[in-house]
RODO-2510 file (C-alpha; in nm, 4 decimals, decimal comma):
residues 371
     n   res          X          Y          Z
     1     x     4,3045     3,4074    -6,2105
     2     x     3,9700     3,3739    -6,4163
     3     x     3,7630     3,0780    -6,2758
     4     x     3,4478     2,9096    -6,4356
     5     x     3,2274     3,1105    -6,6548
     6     x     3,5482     3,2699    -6,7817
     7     x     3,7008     3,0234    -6,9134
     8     x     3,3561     2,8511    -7,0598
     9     x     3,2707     3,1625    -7,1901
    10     x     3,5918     3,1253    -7,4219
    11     x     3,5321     2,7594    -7,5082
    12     x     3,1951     2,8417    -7,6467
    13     x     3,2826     3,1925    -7,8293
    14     x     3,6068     3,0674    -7,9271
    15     x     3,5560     3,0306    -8,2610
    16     x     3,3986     3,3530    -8,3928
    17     x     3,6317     3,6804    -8,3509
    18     x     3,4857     3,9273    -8,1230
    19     x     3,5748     4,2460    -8,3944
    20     x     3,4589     4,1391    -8,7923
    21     x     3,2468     3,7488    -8,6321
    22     x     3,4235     3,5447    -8,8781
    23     x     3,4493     3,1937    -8,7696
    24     x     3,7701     3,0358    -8,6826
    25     x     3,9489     3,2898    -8,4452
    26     x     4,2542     3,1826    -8,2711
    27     x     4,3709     3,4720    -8,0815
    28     x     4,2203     3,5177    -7,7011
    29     x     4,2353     3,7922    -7,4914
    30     x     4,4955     3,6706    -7,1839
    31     x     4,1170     3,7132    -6,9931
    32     x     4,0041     3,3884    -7,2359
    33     x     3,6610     3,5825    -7,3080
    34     x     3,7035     3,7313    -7,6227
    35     x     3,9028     3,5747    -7,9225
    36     x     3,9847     3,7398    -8,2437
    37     x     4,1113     3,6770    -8,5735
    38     x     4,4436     3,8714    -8,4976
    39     x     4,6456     4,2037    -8,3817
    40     x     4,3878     4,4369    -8,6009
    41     x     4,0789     4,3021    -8,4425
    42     x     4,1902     4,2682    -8,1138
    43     x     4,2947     4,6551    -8,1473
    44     x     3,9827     4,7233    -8,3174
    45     x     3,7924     4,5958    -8,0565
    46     x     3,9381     4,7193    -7,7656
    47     x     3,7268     5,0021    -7,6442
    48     x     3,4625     4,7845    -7,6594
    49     x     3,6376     4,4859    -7,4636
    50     x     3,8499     4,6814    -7,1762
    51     x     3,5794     4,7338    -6,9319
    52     x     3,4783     4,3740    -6,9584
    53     x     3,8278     4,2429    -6,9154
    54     x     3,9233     4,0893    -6,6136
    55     x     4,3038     4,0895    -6,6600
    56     x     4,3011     4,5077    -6,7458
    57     x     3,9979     4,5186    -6,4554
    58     x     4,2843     4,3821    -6,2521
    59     x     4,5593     4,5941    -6,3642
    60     x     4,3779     4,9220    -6,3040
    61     x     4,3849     4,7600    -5,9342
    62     x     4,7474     4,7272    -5,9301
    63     x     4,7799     5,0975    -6,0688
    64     x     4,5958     5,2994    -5,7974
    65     x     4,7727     5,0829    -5,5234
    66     x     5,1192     5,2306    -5,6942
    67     x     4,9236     5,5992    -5,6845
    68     x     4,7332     5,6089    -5,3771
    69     x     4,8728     5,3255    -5,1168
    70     x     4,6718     4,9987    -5,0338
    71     x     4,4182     5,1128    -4,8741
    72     x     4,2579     5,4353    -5,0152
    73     x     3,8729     5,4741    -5,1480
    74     x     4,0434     5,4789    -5,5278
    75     x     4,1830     5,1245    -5,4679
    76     x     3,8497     5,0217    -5,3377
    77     x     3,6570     5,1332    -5,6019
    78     x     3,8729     4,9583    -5,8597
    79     x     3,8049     4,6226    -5,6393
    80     x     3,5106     4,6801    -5,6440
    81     x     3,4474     4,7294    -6,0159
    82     x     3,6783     4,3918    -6,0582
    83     x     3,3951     4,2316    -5,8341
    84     x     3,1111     4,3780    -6,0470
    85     x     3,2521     4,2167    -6,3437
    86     x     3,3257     3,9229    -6,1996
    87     x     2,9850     3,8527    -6,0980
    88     x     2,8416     3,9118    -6,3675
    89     x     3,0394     3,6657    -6,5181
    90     x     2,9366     3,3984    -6,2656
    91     x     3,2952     3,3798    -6,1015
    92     x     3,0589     3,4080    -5,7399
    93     x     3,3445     3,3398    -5,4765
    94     x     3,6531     3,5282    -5,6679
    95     x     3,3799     3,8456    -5,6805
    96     x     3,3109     3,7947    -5,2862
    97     x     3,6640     3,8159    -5,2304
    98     x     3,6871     4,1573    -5,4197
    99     x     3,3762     4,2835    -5,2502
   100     x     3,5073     4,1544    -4,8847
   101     x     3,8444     4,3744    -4,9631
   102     x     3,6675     4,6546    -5,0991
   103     x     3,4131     4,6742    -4,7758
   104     x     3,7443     4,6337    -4,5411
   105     x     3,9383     4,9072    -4,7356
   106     x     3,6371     5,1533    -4,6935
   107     x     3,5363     5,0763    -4,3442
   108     x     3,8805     5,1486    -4,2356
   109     x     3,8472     5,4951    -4,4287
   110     x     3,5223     5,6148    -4,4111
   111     x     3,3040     5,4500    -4,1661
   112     x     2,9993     5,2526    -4,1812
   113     x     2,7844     5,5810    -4,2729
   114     x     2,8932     5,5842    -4,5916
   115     x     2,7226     5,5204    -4,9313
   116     x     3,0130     5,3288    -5,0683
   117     x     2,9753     5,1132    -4,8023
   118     x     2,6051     5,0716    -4,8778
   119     x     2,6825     4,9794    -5,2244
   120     x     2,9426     4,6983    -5,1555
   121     x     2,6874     4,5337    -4,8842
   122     x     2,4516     4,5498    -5,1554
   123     x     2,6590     4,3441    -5,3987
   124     x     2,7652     4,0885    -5,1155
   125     x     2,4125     4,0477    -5,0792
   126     x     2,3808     3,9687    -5,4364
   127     x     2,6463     3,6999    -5,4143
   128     x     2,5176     3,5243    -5,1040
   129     x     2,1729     3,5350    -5,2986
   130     x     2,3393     3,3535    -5,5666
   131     x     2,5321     3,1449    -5,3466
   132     x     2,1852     3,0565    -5,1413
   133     x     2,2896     3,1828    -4,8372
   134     x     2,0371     3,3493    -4,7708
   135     x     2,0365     3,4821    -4,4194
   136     x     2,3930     3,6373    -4,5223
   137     x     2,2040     3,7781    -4,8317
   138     x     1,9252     3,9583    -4,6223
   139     x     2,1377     4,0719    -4,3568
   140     x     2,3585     4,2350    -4,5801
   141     x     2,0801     4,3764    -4,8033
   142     x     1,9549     4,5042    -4,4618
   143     x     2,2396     4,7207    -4,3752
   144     x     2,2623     4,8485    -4,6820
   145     x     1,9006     4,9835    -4,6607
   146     x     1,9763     5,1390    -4,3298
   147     x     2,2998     5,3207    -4,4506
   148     x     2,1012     5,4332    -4,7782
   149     x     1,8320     5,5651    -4,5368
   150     x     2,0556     5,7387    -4,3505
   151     x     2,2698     5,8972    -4,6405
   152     x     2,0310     5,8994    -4,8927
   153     x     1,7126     6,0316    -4,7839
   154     x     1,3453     5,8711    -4,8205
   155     x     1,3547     5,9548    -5,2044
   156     x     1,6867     5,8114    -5,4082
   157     x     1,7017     5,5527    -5,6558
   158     x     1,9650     5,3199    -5,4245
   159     x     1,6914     5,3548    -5,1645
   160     x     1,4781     5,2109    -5,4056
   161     x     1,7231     4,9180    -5,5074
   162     x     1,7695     4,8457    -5,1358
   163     x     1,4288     4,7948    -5,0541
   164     x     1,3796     4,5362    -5,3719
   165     x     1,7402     4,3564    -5,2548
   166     x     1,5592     4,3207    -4,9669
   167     x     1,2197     4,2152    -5,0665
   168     x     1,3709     3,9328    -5,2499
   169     x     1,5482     3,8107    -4,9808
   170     x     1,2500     3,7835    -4,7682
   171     x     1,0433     3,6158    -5,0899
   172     x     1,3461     3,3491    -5,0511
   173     x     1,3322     3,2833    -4,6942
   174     x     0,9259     3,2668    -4,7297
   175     x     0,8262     3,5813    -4,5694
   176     x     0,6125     3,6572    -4,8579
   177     x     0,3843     3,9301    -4,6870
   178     x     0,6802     4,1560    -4,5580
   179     x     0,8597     4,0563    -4,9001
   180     x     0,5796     4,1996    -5,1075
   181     x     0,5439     4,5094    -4,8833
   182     x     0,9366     4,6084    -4,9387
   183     x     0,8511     4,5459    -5,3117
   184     x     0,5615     4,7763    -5,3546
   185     x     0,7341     5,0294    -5,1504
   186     x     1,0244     5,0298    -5,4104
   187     x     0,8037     5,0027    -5,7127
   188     x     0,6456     5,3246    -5,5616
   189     x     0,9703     5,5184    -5,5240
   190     x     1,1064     5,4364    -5,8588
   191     x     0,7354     5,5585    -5,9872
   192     x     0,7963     5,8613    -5,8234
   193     x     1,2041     5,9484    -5,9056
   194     x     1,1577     5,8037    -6,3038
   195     x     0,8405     5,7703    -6,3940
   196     x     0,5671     5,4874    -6,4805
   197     x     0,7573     5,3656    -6,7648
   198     x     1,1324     5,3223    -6,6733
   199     x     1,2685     4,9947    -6,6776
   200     x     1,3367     4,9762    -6,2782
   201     x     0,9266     4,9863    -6,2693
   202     x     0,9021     4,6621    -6,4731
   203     x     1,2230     4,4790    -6,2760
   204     x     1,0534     4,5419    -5,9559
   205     x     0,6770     4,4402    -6,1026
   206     x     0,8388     4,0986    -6,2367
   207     x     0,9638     4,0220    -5,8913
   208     x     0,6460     4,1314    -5,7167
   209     x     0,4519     3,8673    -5,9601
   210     x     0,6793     3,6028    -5,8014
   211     x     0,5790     3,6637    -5,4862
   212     x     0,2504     3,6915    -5,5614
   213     x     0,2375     3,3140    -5,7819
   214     x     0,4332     3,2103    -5,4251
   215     x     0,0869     3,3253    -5,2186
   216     x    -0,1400     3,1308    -5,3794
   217     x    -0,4784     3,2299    -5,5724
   218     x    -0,3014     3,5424    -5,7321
   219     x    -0,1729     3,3369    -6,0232
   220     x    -0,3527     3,5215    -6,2649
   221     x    -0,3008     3,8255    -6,1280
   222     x     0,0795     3,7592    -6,1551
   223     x     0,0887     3,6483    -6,4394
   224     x    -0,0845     3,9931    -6,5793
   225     x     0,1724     4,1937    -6,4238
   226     x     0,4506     4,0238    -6,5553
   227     x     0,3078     4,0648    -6,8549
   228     x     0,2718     4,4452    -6,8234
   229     x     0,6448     4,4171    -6,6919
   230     x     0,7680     4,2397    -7,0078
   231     x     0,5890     4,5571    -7,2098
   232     x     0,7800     4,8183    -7,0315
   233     x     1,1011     4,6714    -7,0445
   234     x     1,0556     4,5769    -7,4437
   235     x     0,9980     4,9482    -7,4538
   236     x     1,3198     5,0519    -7,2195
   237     x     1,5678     4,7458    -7,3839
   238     x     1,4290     4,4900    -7,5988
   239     x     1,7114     4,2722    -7,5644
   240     x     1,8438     4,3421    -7,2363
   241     x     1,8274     4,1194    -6,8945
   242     x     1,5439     4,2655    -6,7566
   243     x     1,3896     4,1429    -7,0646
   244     x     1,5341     3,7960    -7,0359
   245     x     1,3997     3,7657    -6,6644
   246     x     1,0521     3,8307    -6,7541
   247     x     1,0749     3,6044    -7,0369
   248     x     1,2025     3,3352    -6,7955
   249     x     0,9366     3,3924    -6,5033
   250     x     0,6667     3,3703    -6,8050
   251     x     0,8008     3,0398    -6,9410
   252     x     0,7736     2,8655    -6,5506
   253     x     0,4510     3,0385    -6,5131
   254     x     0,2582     2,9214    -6,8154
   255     x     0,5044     2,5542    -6,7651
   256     x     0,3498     2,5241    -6,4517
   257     x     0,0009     2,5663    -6,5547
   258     x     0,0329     2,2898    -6,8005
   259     x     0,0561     2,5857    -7,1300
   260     x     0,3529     2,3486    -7,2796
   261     x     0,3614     2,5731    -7,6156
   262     x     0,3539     2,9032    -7,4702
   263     x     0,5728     2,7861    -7,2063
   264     x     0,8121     2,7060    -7,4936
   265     x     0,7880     3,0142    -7,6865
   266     x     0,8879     3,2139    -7,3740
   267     x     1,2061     2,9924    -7,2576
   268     x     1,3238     2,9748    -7,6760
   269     x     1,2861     3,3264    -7,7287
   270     x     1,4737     3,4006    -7,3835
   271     x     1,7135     3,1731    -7,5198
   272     x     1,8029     3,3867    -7,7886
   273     x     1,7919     3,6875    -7,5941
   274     x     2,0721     3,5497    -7,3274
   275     x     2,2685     3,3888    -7,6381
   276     x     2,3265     3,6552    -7,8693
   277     x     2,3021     4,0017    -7,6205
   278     x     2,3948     3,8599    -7,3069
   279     x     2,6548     3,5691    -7,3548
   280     x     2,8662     3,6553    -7,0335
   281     x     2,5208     3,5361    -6,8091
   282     x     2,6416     3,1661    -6,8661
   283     x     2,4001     3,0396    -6,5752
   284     x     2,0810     3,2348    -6,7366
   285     x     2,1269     3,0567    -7,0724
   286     x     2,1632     2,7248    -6,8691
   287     x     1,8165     2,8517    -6,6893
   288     x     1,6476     2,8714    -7,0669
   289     x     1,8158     2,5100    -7,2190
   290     x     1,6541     2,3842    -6,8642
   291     x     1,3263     2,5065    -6,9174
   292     x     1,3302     2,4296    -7,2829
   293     x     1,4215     2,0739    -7,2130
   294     x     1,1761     2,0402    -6,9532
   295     x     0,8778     2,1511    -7,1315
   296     x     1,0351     1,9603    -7,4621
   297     x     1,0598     1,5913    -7,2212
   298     x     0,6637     1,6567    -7,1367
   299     x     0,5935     1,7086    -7,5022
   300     x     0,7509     1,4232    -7,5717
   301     x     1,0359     1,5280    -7,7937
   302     x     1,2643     1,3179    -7,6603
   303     x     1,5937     1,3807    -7,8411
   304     x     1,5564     1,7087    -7,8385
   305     x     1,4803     1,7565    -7,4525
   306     x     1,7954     1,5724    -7,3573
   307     x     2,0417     1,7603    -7,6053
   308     x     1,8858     2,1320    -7,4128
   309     x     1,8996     1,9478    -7,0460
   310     x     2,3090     1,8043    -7,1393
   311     x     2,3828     2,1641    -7,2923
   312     x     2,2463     2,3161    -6,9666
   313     x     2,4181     2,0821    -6,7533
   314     x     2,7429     2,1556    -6,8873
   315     x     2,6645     2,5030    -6,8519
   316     x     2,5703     2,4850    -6,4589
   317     x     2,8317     2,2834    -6,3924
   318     x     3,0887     2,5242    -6,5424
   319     x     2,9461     2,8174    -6,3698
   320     x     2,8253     2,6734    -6,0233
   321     x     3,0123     2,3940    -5,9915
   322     x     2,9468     1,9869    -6,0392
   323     x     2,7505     1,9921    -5,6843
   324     x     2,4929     2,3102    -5,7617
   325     x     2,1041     2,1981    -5,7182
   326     x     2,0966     2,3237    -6,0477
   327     x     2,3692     2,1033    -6,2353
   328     x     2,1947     1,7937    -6,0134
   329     x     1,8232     1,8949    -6,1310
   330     x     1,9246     1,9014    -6,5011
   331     x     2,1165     1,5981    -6,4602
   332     x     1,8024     1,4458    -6,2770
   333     x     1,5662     1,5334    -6,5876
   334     x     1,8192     1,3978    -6,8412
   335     x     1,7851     1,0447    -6,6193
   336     x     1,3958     1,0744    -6,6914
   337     x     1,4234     1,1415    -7,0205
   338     x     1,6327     0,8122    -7,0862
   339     x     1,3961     0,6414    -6,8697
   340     x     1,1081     0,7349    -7,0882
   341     x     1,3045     0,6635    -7,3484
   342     x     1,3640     0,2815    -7,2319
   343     x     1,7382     0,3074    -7,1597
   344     x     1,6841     0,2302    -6,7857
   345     x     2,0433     0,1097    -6,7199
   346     x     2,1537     0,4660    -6,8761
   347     x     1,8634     0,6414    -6,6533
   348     x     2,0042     0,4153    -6,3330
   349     x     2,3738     0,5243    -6,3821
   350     x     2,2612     0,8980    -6,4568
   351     x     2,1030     0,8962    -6,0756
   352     x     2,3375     0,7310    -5,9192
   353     x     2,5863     1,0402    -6,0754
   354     x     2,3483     1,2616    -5,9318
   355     x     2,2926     1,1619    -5,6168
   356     x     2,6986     1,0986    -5,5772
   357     x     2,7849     1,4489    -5,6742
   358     x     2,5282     1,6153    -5,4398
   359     x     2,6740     1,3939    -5,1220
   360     x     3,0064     1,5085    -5,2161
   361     x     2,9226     1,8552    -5,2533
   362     x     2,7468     1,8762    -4,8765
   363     x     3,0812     1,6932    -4,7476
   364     x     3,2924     1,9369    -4,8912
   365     x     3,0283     2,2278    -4,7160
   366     x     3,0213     2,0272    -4,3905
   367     x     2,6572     1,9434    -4,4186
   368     x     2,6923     1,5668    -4,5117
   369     x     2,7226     1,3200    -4,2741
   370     x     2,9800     1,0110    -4,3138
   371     x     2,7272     0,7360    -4,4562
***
C-alpha cells in the first residue's frame, strides 16, 4: 500500500514518461511514481526505476521470507531498505512500521551489540525527527551512538553520522550548547576519515550554522559557514540535497534579516534544485513554494505569493497530512495574503479552516481537549 507522497508524486509527474519525457504518458508503474508512454519505456527504464519502486522493494521482501524464514538478518535488511525508500518518499508512519519490524527481526537474532541494529535506531530516529517527536528521536539517535561506539571504534564514518543525528536532536529540544558540541565533534571525525572537502563536512557545517543563528549574536558567523558549506557541496553534487538544504537555510537566513531579494534567489533556485533532481522530496519542494511565497507576500506580489503558498499547501498536506504545522502555517499565510489583498471574508473563512484542522488533528493525537 503506497500512502501520500506516493501517490502525489504520480499526480504531479503523471504526465511526462519517466524513459524518452514526452508529455502525455498514461502508463504508471503499479507503485504510481513513475508513468511512461508504454511497454518499451517502462522496460527501458527499468534499471533505473527498480530500486525506487515500492511494489518490487516489497516483493524482494516476500522473496527472502520464501528463502530464509521470517525472521532472518536477509529479511530484515530487505525491510529495512523498503523503509529507506519509503522515507524518503515522505510515507513517515508506513517507513516506521518497516523499521519497527526490521529492529524486532534483528534483536531477536543478533543482539543489541550489533551495527545493524545501530543503523535501524538511526533511521527511527530520523522518522520521529520528522514526525516531531522528539524525545523518541534523541533517544533513539542515542543508542545508536552507543552501539556505534561500541562496534565501531572512535574513528568510523557511522560514528560520525551518530553524533550529528544526535546533535540535531538536541538543537530541537533547545540544548544548543551540548547540540553544537556533538556537531563539531562529528565535523571533526568526518575531517579526519574523508578529508576537508567531502560533502559530509559541508552537511554537518550547515547544521552547525543553525545552531549557531539559534544562540544569538553568531548570525553572521552562521551565515559565513553556510556559505562555505554551500561551496563544498556545489563542488561534491551540485544538484543534490545537501545542496538543496543549504540553499534553504540561506533563503530563511537572509528572509529573516529583512534581504527579501537574496532571500528569493536562494528559495527559487532551491526550488529548481528539489523540482527537477529531487522530485520524490515532496515536503522539501513544499519548504521552497513556502519560502518563496513568504518572501513574495512581503514584497508585495500578491498573486504570485498566494499561487507558491496554495501549491505548497497542497503539497504538505499530501505528504504530512491536513493537520501538519506546516500545511496550517501555509494555509495561515495564504489568509494574510487575501487579507492584504482586501478579501477579508475569504481571509476570515481561510482561518477559521486553519484553526479547525489543527483542533482536529490534536483530537485525533489525544492532545485536544473537548471545547
Amino acid at each position: 500500500r503506497v500512502r501520500g507522497v506516493g501517490r502525489m508524486v504520480a499526480e504531479l509527474e503523471c504526465g511526462k514518461c519517466g524513459a524518452c519525457g514526452k508529455v502525455g504518458a498514461k502508463k504508471r508503474c503499479p507503485c504510481l511514481a513513475a508513468a511512461y508512454c508504454g511497454d518499451d519505456c517502462q522496460k527501458a527504464a527499468w534499471r533505473q526505476h527498480r530500486d525506487r519502486c515500492v511494489v518490487y522493494m516489497r516483493k524482494a521482501v516476500e522473496k527472502a521470507r520464501d528463502r530464509h524464514g521470517t525472521d532472518h538478518p536477509k529479511v530484515a535488511k530487505a525491510i529495512f531498505d523498503v523503509g529507506i525508500l519509503l522515507h524518503q518518499q515522505d510515507s513517515l508512519e508506513d517507513a516506521e512500521g518497516c523499521f519497527k519490524e526490521a529492529l524486532r527481526i534483528y534483536l531477536e537474532v543478533c543482539g543489541e551489540w550489533e551495527p545493524n541494529v545501530a543503523a535501524v535506531c538511526g533511521s527511527l530516529g530520523n522518522i520521529y525527527d520528522d514526525l516531531g517527536r522528539i524525545d523518541d528521536a534523541l533517544a533513539f539517535h542515542k543508542r545508536a551512538l552507543r552501539i556505534f561506539a561500541r562496534t565501531r571504534g572512535g574513528e568510523h564514518e557511522d560514528l560520525a553520522s551518530a553524533l550529528t543525528s544526535v546533535g540535531m536532536s538536541l538543537w530541537k529540544k533547545g540544548r544548543l550548547e551540548e547540540a553544537f558540541d556533538k556537531l563539531e565533534e562529528a565535523r571533526d571525525l568526518y575531517r579526519r576519515l574523508c578529508g576537508d572537502s567531502d560533502e559530509r563536512v559541508a552537511l554537518v557545517m550547515t547544521n552547525m550554522a543553525l545552531v549557531m543563528g539559534a544562540q544569538g549574536g553568531r548570525d553572521e558567523e552562521a551565515l559565513a559557514l553556510e556559505e562555505e558549506a554551500l561551496s563544498i557541496k556545489r563542488e561534491a553534487c551540485p544538484a543534490g540535497e545537501g545542496v538543496a538544504l543549504s540553499l534553504l537555510n540561506l533563503g530563511s537566513a537572509y528572509a529573516e534579516r529583512g534581504l527579501l531579494q537574496e532571500a528569493l534567489g536562494r528559495y527559487e533556485e532551491g526550488s529548481r534544485v528539489a523540482a527537477e533532481a529531487l522530485p520524490e522530496k515532496v515536503t522539501l519542494r513544499a519548504r521552497f513554494l513556502d519560502g518563496i511565497g513568504s518572501v513574495k507576500r512581503q514584497m508585495g506580489r500578491l498573486d504570485e505569493a498566494r499561487e507558491a503558498l496554495e501549491e505548497a499547501e497542497a503539497l504538505f498536506v499530501a505528504s504530512l497530512g491536513e493537520g501538519s504545522a506546516e500545511a496550517a502555517l501555509a494555509g495561515d499565510q495564504i489568509g494574510r495574503v487575501l487579507q492584504a489583498q482586501g478579501r477579508k471574508a475569504e481571509a476570515m473563512a481561510r482561518y477559521e479552516g486553519v484553526l479547525g484542522a489543527l483542533r482536529a488533528a490534536a483530537r485525533a493525537s489525544g492532545l485536544g481537549g473537548e471545547s
